[in-house]
N, C-alpha and C positions, 0 to 999 in steps of 0.2 A: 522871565525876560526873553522877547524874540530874537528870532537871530536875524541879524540882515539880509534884505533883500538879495544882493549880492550875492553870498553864501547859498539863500536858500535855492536861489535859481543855478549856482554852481553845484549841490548836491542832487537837484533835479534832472540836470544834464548830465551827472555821471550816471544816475538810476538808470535813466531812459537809453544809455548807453548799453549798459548789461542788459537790458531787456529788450534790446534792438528796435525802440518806439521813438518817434522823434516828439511827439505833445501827450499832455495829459487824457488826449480823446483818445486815441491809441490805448495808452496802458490802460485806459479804461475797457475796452475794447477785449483786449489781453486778458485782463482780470476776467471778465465776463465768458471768455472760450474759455477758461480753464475752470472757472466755474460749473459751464454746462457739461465739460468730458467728466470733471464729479458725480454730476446730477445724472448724465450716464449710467458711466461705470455703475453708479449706485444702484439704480433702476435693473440694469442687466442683470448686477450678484444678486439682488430681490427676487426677479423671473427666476435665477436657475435654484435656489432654497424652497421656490414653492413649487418648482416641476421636481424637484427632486424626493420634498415630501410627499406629493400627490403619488409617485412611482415608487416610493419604499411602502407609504401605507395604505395604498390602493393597487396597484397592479402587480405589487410583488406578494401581497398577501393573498393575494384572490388565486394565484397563478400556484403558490406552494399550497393552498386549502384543494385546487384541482389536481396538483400532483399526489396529494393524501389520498381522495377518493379513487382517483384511476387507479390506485397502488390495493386501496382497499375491494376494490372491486377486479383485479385480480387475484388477488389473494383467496376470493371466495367463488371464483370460476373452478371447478372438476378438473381433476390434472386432466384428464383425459381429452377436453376443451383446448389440446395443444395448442391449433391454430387462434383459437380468440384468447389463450393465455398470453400467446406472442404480438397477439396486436393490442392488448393492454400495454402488455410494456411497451412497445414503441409507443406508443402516444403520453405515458409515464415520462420517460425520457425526452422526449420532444418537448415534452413539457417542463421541463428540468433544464434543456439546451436555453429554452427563450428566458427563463427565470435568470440565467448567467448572464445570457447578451442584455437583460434590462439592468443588471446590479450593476452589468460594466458600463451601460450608457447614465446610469444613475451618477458611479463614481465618478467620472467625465463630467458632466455638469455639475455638482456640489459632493465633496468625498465626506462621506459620511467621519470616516475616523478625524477629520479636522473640525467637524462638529462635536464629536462625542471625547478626544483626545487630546487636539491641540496641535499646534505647527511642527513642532520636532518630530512626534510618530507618523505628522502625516507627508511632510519630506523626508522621512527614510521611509515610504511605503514609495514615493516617486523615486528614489534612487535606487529601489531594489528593481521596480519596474523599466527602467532605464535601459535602451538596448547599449547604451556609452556604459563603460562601468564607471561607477562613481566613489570618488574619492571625499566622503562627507564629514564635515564638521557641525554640528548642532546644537548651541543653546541656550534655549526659550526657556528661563525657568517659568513656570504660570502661565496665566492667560493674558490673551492684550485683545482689544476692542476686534469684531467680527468683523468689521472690515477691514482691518489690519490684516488679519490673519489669512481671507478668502484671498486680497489681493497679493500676498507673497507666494502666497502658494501658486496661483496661479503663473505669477512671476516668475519662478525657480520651474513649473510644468513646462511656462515655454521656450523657456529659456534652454531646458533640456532637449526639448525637441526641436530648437534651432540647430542644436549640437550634432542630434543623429541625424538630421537632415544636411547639415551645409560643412560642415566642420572637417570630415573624416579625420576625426580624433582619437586617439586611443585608448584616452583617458582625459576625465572630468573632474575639476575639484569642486564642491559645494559648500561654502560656509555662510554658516544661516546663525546669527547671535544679536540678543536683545540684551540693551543695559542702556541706564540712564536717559528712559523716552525715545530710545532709538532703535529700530529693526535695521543690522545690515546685512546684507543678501548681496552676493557673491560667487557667479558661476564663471570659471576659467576653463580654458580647453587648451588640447596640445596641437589641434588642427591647424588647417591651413591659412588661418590668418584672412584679414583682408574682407571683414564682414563690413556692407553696405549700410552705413549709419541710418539711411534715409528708407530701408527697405521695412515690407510692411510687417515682418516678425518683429523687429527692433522698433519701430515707430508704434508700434501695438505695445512693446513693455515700457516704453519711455512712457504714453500715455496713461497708463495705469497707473504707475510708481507718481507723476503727476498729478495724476488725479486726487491719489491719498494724499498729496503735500510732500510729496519727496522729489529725490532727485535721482538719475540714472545717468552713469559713467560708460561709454566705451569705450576700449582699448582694444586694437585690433592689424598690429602691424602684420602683412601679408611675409607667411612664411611662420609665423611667431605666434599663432593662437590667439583666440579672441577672450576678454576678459568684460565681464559686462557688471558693474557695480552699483549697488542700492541701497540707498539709503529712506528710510519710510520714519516719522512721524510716529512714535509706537510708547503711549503712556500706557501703564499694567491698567489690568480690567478692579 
């Protein structure tokens, strides 16, 4: 049985209310940009899973087989060969330096331990890294869908790094916990309050959390620390 006319057009007007659209071309409109920041998002975590591959199993491999042979061909130089013993090893280590700065640009684009691990080891490797000390809660039993998982993480990375930048805070709470189809995520500060909703660290995690079907809370009375809340869409794998 339909509903009345009436009705339906009064349930339309409240919709379009909360979704700040005044016709159906709008929310169409609507639906469709949040559509494409998915189609995004999606495409971006795509590019950083295959630069990350290419760099774990091509440039880091090539790079640790060159630090073997300089090491071996060391090793088989005449002590006596002082000076080309020492220029082996500098270029051993040199070559050992760029192998670190690739793992770290590696971990930066796609963390390997949230691929081989999961969400919980891989936000307590971010909270250990943290220059804010963090006060963490975590948990994920199992797995939930890889893009659940890339985009919380990166959610909670910048979230942190909203904190050591703008916050000067003392301390950070982290609580990250999955149950009943839901991931919520949860970074609070003791800082100076008064974070710009509209600014592009916050409008970069809004976007995200949107993109996966969720939603993103701030809280942020100046003086009183900023509290930023998230909820994602998170059925187990």
């Amino acid at each position: 049985m339909g509903l009345p006319q009436p009705t339906v057009r009064s349930h339309l007007r409240r919709v379009f209310r909360k979704l700040g659209v005044r016709s159906r071309v709008e929310l169409a409109r609507v639906i469709e940009q949040g559509a494409a920041r998915a189609r995004t998002m999606a495409a971006v975590d795509e590019t950083r899973q295959r630069i990350e591959r290419d760099l774990h199993d091509g440039l880091q491999q090539r790079l640790v087989t060159l630090g073997l042979q300089v090491r071996a061909a060391e090793l088989s130089v005449p002590a006596a060969a002082t000076e080309l013993k020492w220029e082996l090893m500098q270029v051993a280590e040199g070559l050992m330096d760029v192998l670190r700065d690739v793992r770290e640009i590696s971990r930066g684009i796609h963390p390997a331990i949230l691929s081989e691990r999961g969400p919980e080891p891989a936000v307590k490797a971010l909270a250990r890294r943290s220059p804010v000390p963090v006060d963490l809660t975590a948990r994920v039993p199992g797995r939930l869908p890889d893009r659940v998982e890339l985009g919380a993480y990166y959610i909670v990375s910048e979230a942190l790094a909203n904190v050591a930048k703008h916050a000067n805070a003392e301390v950070v709470m982290v609580w990250v916990e999955a149950g009943r189809g839901v991931l919520t995520l949860s970074v609070r500060d003791d800082g100076v309050g008064g974070a710009d909703p509209y600014g592009s660290g916050l409008t970069g995690l809004r976007e995200r959390a949107e993109a996966l079907g969720g939603t993103l809370t701030l809280t942020s009375p100046p003086g009183c620390g900023t509290s930023v809340e998230v909820r994602l869409p998170a059925a187990a794998r």
